[in-house]
N, CA and C atoms of all chains as a GROMACS GRO file, in nm:
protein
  468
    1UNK      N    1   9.487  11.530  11.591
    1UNK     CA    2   9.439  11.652  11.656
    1UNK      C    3   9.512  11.773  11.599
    2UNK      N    4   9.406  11.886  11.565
    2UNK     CA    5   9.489  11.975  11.467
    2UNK      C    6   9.558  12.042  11.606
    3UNK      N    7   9.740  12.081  11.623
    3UNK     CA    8   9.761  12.223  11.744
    3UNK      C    9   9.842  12.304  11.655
    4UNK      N   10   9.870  12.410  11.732
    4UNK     CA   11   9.926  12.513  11.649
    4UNK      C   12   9.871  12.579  11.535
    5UNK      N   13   9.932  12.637  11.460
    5UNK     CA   14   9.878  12.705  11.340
    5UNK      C   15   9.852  12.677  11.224
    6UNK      N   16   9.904  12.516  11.185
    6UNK     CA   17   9.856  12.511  11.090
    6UNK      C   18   9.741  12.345  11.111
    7UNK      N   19   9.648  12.372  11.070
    7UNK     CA   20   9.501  12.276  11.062
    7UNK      C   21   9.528  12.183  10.947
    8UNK      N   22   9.561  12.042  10.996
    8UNK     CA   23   9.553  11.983  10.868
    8UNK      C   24   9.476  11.892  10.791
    9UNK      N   25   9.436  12.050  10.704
    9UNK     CA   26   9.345  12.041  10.615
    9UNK      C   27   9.318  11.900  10.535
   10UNK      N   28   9.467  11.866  10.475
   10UNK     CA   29   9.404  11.737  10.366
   10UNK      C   30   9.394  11.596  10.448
   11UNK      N   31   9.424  11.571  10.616
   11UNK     CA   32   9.373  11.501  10.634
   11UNK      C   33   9.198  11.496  10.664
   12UNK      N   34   9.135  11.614  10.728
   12UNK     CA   35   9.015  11.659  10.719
   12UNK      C   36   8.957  11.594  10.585
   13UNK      N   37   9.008  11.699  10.485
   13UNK     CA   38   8.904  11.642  10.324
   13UNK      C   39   8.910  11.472  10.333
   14UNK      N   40   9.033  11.395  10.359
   14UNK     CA   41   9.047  11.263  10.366
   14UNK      C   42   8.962  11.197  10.417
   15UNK      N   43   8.935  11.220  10.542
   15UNK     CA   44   8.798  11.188  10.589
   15UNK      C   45   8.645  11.186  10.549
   16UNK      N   46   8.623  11.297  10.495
   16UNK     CA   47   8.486  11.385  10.430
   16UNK      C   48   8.522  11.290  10.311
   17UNK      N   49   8.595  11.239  10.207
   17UNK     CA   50   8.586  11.175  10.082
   17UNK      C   51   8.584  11.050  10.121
   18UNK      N   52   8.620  10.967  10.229
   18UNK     CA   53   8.642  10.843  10.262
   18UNK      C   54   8.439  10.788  10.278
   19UNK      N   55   8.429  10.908  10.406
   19UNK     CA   56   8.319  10.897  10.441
   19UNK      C   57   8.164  10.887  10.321
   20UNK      N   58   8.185  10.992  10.228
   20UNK     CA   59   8.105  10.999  10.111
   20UNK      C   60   8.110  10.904  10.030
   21UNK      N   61   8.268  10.790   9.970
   21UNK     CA   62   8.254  10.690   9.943
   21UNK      C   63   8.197  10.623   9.984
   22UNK      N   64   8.226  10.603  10.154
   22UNK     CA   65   8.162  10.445  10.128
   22UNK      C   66   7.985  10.443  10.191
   23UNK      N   67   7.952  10.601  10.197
   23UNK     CA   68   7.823  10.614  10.158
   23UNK      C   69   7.740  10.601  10.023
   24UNK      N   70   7.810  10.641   9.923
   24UNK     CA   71   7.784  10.584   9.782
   24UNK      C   72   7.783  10.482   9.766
   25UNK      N   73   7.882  10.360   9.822
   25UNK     CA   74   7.864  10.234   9.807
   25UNK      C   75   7.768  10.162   9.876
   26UNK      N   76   7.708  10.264   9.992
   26UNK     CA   77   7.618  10.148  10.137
   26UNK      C   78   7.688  10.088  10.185
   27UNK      N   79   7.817  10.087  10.265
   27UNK     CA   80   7.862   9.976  10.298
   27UNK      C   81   7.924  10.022  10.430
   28UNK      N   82   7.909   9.952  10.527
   28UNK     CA   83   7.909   9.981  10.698
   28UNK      C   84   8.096  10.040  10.666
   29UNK      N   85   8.113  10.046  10.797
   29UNK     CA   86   8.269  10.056  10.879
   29UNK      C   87   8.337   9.902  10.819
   30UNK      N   88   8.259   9.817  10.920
   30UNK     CA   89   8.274   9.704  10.929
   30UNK      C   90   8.316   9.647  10.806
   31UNK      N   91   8.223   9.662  10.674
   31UNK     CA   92   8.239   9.623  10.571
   31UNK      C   93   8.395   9.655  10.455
   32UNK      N   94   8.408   9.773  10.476
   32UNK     CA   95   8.514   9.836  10.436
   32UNK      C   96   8.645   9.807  10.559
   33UNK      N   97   8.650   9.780  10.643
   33UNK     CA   98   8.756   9.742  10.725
   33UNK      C   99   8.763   9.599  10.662
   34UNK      N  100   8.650   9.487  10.619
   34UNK     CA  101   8.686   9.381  10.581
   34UNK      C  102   8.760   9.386  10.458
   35UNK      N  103   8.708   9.480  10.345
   35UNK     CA  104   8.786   9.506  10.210
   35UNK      C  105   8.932   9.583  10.230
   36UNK      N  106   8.986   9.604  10.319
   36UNK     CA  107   9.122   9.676  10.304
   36UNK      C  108   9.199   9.590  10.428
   37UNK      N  109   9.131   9.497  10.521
   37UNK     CA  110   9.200   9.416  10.622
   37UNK      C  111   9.270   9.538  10.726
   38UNK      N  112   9.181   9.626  10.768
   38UNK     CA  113   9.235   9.697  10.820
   38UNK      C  114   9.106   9.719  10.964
   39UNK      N  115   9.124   9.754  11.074
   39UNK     CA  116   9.037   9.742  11.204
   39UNK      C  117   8.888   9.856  11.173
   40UNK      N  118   8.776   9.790  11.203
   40UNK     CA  119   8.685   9.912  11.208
   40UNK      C  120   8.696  10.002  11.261
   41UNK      N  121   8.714  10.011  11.420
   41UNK     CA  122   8.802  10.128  11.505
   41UNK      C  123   8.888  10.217  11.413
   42UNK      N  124   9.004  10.145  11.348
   42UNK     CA  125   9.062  10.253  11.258
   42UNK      C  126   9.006  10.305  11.192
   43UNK      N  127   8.902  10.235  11.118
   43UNK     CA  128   8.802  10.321  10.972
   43UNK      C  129   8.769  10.429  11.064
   44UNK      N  130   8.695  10.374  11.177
   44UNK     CA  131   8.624  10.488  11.241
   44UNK      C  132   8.697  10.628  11.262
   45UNK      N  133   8.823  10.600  11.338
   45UNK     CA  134   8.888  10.715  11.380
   45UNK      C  135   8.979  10.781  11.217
   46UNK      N  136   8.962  10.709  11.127
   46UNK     CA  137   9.029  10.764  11.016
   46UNK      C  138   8.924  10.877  10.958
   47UNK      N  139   8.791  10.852  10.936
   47UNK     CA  140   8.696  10.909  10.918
   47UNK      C  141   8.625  11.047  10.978
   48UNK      N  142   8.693  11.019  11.122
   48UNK     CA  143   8.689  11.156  11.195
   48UNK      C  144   8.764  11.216  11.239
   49UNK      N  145   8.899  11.201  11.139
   49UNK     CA  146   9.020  11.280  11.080
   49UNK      C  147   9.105  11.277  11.218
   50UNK      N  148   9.126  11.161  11.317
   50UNK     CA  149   9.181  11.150  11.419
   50UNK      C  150   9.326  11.078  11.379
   51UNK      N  151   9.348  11.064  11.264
   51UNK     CA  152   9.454  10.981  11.207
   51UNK      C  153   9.538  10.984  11.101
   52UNK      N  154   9.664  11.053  11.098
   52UNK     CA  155   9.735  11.053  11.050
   52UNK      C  156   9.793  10.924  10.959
   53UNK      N  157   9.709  10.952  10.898
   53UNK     CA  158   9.699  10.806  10.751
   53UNK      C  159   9.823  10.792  10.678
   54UNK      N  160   9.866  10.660  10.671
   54UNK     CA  161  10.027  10.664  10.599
   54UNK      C  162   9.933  10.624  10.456
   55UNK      N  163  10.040  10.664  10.381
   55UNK     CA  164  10.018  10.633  10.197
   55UNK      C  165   9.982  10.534  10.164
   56UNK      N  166  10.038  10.474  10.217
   56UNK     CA  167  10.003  10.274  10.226
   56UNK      C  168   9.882  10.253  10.231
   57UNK      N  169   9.830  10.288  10.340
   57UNK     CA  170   9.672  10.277  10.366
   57UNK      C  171   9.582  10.390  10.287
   58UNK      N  172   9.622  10.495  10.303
   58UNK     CA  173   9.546  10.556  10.142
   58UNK      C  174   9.514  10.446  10.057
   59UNK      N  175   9.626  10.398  10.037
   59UNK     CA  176   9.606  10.256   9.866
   59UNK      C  177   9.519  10.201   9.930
   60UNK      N  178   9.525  10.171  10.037
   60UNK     CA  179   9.449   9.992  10.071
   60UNK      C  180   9.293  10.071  10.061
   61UNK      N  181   9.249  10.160  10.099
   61UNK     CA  182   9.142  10.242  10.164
   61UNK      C  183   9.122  10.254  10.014
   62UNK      N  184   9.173  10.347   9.931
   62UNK     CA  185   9.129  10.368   9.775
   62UNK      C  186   9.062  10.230   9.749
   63UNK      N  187   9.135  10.152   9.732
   63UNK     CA  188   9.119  10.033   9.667
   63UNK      C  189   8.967   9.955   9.718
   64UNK      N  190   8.957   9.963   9.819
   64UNK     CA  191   8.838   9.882   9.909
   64UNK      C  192   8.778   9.975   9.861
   65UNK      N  193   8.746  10.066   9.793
   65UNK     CA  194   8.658  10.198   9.765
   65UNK      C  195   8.630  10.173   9.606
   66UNK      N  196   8.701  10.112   9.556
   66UNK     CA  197   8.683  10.091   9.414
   66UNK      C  198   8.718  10.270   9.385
   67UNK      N  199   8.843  10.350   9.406
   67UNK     CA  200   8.811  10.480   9.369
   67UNK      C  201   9.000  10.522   9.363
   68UNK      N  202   9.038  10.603   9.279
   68UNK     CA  203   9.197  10.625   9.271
   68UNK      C  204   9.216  10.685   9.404
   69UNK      N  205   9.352  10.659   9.427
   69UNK     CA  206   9.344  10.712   9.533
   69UNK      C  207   9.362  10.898   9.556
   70UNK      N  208   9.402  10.979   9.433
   70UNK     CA  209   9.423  11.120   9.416
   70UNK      C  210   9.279  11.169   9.418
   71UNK      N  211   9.131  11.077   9.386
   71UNK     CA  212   9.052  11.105   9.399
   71UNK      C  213   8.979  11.141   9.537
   72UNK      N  214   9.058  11.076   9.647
   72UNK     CA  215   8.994  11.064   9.783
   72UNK      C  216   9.093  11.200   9.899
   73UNK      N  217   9.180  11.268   9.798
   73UNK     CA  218   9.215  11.373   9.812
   73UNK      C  219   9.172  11.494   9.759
   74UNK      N  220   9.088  11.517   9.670
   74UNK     CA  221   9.052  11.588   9.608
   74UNK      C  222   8.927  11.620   9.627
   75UNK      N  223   8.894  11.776   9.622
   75UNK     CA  224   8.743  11.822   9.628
   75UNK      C  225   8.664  11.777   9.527
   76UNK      N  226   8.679  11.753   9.427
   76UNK     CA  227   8.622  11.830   9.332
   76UNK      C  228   8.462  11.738   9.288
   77UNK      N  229   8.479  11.574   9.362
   77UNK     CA  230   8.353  11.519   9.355
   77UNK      C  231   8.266  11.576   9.514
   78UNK      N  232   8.303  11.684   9.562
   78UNK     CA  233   8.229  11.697   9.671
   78UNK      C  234   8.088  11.673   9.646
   79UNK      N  235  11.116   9.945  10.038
   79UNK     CA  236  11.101   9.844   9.986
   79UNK      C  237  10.970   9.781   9.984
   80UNK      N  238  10.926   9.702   9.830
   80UNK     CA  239  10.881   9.612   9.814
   80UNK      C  240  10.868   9.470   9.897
   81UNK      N  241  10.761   9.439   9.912
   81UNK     CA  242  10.777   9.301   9.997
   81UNK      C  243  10.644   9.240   9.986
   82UNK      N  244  10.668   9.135   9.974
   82UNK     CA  245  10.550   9.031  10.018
   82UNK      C  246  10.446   9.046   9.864
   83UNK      N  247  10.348   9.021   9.901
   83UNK     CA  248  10.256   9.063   9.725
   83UNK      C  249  10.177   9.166   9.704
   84UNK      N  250  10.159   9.254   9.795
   84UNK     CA  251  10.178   9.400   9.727
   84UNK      C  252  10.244   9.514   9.783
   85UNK      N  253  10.246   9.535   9.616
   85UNK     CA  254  10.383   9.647   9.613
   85UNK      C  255  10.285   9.784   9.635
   86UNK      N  256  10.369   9.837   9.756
   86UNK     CA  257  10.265   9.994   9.768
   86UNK      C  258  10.287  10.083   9.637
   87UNK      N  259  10.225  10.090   9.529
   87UNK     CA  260  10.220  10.137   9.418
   87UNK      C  261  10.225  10.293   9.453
   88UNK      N  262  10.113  10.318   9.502
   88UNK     CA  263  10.092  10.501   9.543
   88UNK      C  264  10.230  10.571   9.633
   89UNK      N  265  10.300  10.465   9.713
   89UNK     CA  266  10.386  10.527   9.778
   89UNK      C  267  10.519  10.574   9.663
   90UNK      N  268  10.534  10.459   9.564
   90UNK     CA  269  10.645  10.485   9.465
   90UNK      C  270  10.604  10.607   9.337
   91UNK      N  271  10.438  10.627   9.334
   91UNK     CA  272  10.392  10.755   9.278
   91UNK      C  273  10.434  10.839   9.310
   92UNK      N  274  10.401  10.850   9.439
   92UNK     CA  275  10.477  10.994   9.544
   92UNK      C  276  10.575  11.009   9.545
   93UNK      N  277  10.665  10.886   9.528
   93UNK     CA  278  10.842  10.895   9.551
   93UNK      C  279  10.882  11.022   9.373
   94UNK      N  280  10.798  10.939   9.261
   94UNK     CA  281  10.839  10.992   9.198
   94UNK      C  282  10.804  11.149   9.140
   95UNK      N  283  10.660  11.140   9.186
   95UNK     CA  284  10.601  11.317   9.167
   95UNK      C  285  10.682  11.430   9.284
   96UNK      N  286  10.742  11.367   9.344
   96UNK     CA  287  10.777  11.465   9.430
   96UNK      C  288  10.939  11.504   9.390
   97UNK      N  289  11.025  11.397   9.309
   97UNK     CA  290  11.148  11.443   9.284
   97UNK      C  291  11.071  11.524   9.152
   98UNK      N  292  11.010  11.462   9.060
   98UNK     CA  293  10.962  11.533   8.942
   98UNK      C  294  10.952  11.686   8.990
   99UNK      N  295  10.851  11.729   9.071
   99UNK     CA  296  10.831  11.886   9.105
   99UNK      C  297  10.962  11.943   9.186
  100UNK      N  298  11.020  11.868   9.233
  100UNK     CA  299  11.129  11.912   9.297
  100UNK      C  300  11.218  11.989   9.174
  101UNK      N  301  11.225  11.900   9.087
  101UNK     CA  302  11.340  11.892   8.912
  101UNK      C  303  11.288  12.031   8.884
  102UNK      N  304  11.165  12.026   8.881
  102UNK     CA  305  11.048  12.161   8.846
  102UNK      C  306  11.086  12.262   8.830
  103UNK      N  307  11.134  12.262   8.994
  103UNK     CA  308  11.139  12.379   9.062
  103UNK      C  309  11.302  12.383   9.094
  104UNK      N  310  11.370  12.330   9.050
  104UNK     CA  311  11.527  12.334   9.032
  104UNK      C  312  11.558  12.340   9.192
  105UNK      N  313  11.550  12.314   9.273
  105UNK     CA  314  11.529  12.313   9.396
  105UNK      C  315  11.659  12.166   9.451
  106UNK      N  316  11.679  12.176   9.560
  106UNK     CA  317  11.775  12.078   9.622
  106UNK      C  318  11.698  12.040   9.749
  107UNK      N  319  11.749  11.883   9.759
  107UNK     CA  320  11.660  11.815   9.876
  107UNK      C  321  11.646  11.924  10.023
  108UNK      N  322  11.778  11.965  10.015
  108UNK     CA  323  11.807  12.033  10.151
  108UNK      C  324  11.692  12.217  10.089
  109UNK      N  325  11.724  12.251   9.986
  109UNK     CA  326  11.616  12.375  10.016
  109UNK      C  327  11.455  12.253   9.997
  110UNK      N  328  11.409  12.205   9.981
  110UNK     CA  329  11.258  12.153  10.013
  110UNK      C  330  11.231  12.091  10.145
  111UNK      N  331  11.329  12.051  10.192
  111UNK     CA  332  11.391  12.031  10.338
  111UNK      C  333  11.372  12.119  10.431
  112UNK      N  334  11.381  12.303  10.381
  112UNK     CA  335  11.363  12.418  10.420
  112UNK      C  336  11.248  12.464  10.440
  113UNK      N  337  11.216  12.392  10.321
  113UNK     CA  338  11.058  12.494  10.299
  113UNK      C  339  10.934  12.414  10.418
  114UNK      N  340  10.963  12.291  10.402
  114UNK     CA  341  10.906  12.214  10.489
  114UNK      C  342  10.855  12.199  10.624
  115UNK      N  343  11.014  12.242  10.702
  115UNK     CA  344  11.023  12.224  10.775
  115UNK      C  345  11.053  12.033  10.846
  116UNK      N  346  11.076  11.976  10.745
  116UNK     CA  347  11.120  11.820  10.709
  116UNK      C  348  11.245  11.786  10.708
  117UNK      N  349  11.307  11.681  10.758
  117UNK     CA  350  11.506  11.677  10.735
  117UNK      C  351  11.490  11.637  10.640
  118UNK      N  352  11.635  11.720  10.576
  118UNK     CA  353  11.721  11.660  10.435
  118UNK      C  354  11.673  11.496  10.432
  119UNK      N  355  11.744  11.394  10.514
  119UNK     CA  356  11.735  11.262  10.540
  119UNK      C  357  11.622  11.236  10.491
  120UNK      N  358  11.535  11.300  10.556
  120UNK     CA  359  11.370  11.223  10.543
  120UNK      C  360  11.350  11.250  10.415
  121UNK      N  361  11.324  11.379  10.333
  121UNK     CA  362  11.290  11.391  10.207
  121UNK      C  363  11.333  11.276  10.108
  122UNK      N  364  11.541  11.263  10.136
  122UNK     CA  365  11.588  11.159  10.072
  122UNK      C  366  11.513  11.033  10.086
  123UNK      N  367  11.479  10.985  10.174
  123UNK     CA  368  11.372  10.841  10.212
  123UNK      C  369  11.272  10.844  10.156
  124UNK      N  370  11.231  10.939  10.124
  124UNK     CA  371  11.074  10.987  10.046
  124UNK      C  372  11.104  10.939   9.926
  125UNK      N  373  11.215  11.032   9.895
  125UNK     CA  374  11.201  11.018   9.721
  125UNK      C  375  11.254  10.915   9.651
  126UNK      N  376  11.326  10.792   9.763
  126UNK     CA  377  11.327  10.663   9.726
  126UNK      C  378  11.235  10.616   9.743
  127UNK      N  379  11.114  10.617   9.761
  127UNK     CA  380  11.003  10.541   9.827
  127UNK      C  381  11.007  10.467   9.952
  128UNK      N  382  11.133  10.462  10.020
  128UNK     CA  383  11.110  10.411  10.162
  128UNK      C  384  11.056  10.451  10.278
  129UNK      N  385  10.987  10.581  10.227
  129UNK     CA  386  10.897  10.586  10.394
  129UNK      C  387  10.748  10.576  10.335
  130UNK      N  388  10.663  10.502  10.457
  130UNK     CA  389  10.528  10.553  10.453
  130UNK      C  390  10.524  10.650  10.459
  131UNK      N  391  10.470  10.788  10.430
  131UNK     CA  392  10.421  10.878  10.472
  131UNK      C  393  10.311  10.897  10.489
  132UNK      N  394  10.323  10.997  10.591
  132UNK     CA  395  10.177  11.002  10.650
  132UNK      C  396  10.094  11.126  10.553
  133UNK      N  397   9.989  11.148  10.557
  133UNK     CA  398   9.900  11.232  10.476
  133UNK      C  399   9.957  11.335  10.545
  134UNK      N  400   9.985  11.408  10.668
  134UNK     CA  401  10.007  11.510  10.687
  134UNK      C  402  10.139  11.577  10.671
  135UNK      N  403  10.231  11.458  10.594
  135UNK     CA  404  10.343  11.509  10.581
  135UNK      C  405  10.347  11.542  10.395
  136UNK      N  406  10.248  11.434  10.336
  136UNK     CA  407  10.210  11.489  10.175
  136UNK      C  408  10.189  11.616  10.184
  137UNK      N  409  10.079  11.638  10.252
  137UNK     CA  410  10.035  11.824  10.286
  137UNK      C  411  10.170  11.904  10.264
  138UNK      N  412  10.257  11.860  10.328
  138UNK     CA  413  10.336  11.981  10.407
  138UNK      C  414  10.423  11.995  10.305
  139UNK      N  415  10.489  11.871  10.225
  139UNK     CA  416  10.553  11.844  10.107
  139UNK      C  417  10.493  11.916   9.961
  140UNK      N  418  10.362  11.888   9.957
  140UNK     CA  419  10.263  11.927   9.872
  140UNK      C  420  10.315  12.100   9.862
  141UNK      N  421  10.262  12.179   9.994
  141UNK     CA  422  10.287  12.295  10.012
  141UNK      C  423  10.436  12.343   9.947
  142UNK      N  424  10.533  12.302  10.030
  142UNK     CA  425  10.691  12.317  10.022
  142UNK      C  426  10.652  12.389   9.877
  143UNK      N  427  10.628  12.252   9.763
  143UNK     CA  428  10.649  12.242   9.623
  143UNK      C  429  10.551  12.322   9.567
  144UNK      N  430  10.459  12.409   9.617
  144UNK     CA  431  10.380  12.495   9.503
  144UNK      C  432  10.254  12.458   9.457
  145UNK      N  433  10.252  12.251   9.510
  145UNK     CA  434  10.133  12.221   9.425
  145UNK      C  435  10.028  12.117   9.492
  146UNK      N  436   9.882  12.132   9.422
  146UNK     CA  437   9.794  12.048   9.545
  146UNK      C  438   9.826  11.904   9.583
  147UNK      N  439   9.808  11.910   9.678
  147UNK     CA  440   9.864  11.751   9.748
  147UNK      C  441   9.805  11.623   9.600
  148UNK      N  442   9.637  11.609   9.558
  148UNK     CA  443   9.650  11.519   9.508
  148UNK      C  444   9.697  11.526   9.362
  149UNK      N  445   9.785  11.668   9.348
  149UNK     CA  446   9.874  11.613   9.192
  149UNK      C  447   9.980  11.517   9.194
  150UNK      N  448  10.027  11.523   9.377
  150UNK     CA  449  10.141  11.405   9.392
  150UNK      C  450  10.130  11.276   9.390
  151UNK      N  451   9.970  11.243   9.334
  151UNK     CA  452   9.909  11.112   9.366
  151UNK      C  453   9.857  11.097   9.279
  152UNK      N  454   9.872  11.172   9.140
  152UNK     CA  455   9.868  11.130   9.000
  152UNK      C  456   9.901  11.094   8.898
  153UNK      N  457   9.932  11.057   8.804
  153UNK     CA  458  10.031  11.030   8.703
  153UNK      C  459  10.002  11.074   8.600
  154UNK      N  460   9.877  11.197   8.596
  154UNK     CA  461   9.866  11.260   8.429
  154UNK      C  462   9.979  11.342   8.396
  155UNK      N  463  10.026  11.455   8.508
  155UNK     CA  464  10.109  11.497   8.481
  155UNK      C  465  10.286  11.452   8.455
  156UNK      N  466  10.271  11.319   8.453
  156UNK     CA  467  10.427  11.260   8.470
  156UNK      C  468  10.517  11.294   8.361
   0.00000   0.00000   0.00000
């Protein structure tokens, strides 16, 4: 939850690139929680930037994405 | 630390792009510590690779140092 003054932003984009992946791929919540062994609930709430994502799971999340992970930080395939 | 069979690769990226820009910027743990708003301690844990970090603390680190969060999650510039 963003409070105070500063909005954080790169977990937002994190979400918006997570989400666009694994729309490029077709592949549910469900499916991508099975490729990183991580809970659909989490995909879910990771996706709607409710979650302060450790690095770790960046990797695991990149990886189930087939995508680097500096890529799923970055605008620039918006 | 390393453990078990995989090694969080991206977290030891970060450990090392972040002393790299630190070197950069001729800077000391305790002034990026400043800029942060992050303890001395913690940065030190960072830049061994022993903490997860969370995406919103890359941000804030990212900021400190001048540069976009996913250059700390790259290795062109190493």
């Amino acid at each position: 939850m963003a409070t105070r003054s500063t909005v954080p932003k790169l977990r937002l984009l994190l979400a918006r690139r997570i989400r666009a992946e694994r729309g490029r791929l077709g592949i549910s919540q469900e499916e991508l929680a099975e490729r990183t062994g991580l809970h659909r609930t989490y995909i879910g709430s990771v996706e709607r930037g409710e979650r302060n994502v450790s690095i770790d799971n960046v990797e695991r999340i990149a990886r189930g994405l087939g995508v680097q992970p500096q890529e799923l930080l970055s605008d620039e395939g918006k």
